[in-house]
C-alpha positions in Angstrom: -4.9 -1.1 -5.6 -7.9 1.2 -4.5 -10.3 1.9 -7.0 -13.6 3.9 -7.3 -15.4 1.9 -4.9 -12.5 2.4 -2.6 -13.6 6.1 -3.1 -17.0 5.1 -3.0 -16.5 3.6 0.3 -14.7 6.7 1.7 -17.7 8.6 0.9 -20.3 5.9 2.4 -18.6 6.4 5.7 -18.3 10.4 5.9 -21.7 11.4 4.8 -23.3 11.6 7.8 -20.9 12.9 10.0 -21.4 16.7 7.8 -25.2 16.0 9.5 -23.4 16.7 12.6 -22.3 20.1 11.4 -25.0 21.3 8.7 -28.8 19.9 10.2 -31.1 20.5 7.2 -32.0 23.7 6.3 -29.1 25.6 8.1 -26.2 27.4 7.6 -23.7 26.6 9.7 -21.3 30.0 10.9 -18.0 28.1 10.7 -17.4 24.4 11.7 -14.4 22.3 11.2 -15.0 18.2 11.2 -11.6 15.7 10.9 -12.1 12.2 10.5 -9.5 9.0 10.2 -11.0 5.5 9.0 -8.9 1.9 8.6 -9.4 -0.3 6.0 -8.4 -4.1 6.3 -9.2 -6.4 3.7 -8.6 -10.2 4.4 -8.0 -8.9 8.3 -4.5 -7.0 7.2 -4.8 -3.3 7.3 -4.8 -2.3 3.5 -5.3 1.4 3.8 -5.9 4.6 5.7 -8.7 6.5 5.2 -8.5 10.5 6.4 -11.4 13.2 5.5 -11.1 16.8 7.1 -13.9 19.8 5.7 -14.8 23.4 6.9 -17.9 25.2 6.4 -18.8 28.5 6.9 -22.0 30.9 5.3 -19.6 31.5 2.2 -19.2 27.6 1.6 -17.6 24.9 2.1 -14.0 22.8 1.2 -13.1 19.6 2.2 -10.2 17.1 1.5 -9.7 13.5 2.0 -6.7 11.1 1.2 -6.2 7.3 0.4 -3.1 5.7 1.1 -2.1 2.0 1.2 -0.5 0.8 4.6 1.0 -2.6 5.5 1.2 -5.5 3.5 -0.7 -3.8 1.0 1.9 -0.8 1.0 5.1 -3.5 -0.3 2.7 -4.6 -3.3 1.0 -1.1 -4.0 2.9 2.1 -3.2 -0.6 3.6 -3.8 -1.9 7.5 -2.8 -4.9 9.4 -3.5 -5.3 12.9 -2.4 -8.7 15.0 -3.3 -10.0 18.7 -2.7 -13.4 19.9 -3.2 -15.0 23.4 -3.0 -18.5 25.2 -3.3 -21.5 26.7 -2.3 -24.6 26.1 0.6 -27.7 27.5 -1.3 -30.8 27.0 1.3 -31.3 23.3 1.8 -28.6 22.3 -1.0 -25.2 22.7 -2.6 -23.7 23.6 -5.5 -20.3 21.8 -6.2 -17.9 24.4 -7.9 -14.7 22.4 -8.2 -13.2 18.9 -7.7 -9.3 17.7 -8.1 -7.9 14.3 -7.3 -4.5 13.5 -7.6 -3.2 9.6 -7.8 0.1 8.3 -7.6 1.5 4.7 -8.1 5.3 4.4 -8.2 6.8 6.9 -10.6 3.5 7.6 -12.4 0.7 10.4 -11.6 -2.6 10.9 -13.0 -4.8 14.7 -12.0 -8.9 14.5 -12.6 -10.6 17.3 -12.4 -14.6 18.6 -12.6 -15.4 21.9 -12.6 -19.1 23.2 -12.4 -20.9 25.8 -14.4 -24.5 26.5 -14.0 -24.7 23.6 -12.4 -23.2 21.4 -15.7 -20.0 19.6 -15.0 -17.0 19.2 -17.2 -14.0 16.6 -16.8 -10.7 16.7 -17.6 -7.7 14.5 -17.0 -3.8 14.9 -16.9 -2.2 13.2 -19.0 -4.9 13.6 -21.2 -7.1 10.6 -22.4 -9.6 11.7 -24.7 -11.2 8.6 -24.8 -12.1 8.2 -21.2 -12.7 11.8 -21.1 -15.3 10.9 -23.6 -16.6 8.0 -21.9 -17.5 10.0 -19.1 -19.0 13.1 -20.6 -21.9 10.8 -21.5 -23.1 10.6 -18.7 -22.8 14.4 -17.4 -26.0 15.4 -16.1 -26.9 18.2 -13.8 -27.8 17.3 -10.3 -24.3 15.7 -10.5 -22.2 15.7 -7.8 -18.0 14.8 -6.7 -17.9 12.0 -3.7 -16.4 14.8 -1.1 -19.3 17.0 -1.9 -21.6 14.2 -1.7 -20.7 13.9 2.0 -22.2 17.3 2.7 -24.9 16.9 0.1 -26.2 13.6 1.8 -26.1 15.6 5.3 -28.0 18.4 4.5 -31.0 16.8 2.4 -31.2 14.0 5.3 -34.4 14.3 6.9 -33.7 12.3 10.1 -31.7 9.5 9.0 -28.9 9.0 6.7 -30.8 6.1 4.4 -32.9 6.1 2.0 -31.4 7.6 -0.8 -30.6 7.3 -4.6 -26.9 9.6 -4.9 -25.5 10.3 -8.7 -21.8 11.5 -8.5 -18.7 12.0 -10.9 -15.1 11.9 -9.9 -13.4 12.5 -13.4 -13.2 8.8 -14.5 -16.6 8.0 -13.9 -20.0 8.8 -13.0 -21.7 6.0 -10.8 -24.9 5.6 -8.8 -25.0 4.8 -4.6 -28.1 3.5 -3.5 -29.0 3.6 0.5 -31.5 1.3 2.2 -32.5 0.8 5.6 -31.7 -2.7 6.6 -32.6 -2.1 10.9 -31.3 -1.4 13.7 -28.4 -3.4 15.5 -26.1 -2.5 18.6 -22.4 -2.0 18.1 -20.9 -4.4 21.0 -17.3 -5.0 22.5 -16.6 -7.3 18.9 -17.0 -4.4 16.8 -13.9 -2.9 15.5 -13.5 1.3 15.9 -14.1 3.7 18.5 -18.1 3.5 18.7 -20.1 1.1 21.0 -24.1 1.2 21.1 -27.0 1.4 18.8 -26.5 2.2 15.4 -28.7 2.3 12.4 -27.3 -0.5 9.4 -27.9 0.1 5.9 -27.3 -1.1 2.5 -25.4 0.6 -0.2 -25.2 -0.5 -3.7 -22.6 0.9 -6.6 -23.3 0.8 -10.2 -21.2 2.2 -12.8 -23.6 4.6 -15.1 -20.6 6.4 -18.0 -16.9 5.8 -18.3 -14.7 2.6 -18.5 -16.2 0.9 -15.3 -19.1 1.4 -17.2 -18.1 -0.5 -20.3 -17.2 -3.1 -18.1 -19.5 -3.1 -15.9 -22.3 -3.7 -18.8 -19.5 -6.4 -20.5 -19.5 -8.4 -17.2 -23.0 -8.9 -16.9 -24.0 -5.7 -14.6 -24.5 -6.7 -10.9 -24.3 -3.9 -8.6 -21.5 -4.2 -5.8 -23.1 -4.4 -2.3 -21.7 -2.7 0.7 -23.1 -2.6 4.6 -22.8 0.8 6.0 -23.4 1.4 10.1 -24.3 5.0 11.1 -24.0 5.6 14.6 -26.7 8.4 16.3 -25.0 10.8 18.3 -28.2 13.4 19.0 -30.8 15.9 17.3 -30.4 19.2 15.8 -32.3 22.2 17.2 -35.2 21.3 15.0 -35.5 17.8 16.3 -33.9 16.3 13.4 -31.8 12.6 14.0 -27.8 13.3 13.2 -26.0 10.2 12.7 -22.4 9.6 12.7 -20.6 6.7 10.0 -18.5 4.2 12.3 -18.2 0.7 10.1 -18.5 -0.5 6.9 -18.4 -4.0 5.6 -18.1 -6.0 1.6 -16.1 -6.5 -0.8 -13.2 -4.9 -2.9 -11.9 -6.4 -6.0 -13.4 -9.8 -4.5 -12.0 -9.8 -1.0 -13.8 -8.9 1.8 -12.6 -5.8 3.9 -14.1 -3.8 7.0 -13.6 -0.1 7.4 -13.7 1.5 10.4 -14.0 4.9 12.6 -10.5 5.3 14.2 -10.4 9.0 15.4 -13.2 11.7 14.9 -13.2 15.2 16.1 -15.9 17.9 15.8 -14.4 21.6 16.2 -11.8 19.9 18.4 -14.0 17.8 20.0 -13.0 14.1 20.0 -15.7 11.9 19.2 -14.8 7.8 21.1 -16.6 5.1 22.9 -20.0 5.6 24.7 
């Protein structure tokens, strides 16, 4: 079943296609960005990944969805659908609201984090005040959801979408991504998705910081999960600036390996495919 590094993973692989629409420092007038990603884990597709946002001078809203496909799909009838909404300020964001909604089988379960001066609150229906708890521990400001990360990540880039230390909260958790430039590599006729050519590869680790992951995270012995991320670079803003676009990622979920994948990409209409 997709977990948080599921979501984690989502967010590894949209964050720098918002560099495309917001280059640092700008406020974009309106732009509309729709993205589709396959996961496969043990080479069967697993799940579908699908990520659509629109910003404008008044802010910005995005959604994404997970849903399991395949083989995956007779074990897990698994869905995850998520909506996030706030505020460009300059050469940053300010989150406002974020809602995910999970279902397996008959059951559903709604997370929520709203903003307020910039301090987020959970909640969670059906209520668990205990992992409500769990999480409010770690409830800093600076925090942010993984769809607004994706927008975050873009407009604080300065020319490349790695290095960078990312603190976000999704309602059952708040966890740590670490970026690190591992080189550059070219994308061949092997590599799954619709991108060929040179692409920049880096690291990303995931720790648990509050919540249950957390607890068990610090139980198990506390060794962060390592991901490979590829961003692919697809030109420069007016200012110069490097804009990247995420078109593989590679590691492991629940201890079997998987590779994600850009499928379909489109920019204000425009489809994004092989060089």
């Amino acid at each position: 079943m997709p977990n948080v590094k599921t979501m984690s993973l989502a967010s590894a692989l949209a964050v720098g296609s918002m560099a495309f629409l917001a280059p640092a420092g700008a406020q974009p007038t309106q732009s509309q960005l729709a993205l589709s990603y396959e996961v496969k884990v043990s080479s069967v597709s697993a799940m579908r990944i699908s990520y659509k946002a629109a910003l404008s001078e008044d802010g910005y809203q995005s959604t994404a969805s997970i849903k399991t496909k395949g083989l995956a799909d007779l074990f897990s009838d698994y869905r995850m659908e998520m909506a996030a909404a706030g505020a460009l300020k300059g050469d940053g964001l300010r989150p406002s609201h974020y809602r995910s909604e999970a279902r397996k089988s008959d059951k559903k379960k709604i997370l929520e984090v709203s903003w307020r001066n910039d301090n987020p609150a959970v909640s969670s229906t059906p209520k668990d005040k205990e992992d409500d708890a769990l999480v409010a521990r770690g409830l800093t400001s600076g925090l942010v959801d993984p769809l607004s990360l994706m927008l975050r990540k873009a407009v604080l880039q300065s020319g490349q979408p790695c290095p960078s230390v990312e603190r976000v909260v999704d309602g059952r958790e708040v966890y740590e991504l670490r970026f690190a430039l591992a080189g550059e590599v070219t994308l061949g006729s092997n590599s799954p998705g619709v991108y060929r050519g040179k692409a920049l590869k880096c690291s990303m680790t995931y720790a648990p910081v509050a919540g249950r992951p957390a607890v068990k995270f610090k139980k198990s012995g506390g060794v962060p999960s390592r991901f490979d991320v590829w961003f692919a670079p697809i030109g420069s803003s007016g200012a110069g600036i490097g804009l990247f676009f995420p078109v593989l990622a590679t590691g492991k979920l629940q201890g079997l390996s998987f590779v994600a994948y850009a499928r379909e990409a489109s920019i204000d209409g425009r489809k994004i495919g092989e060089d």
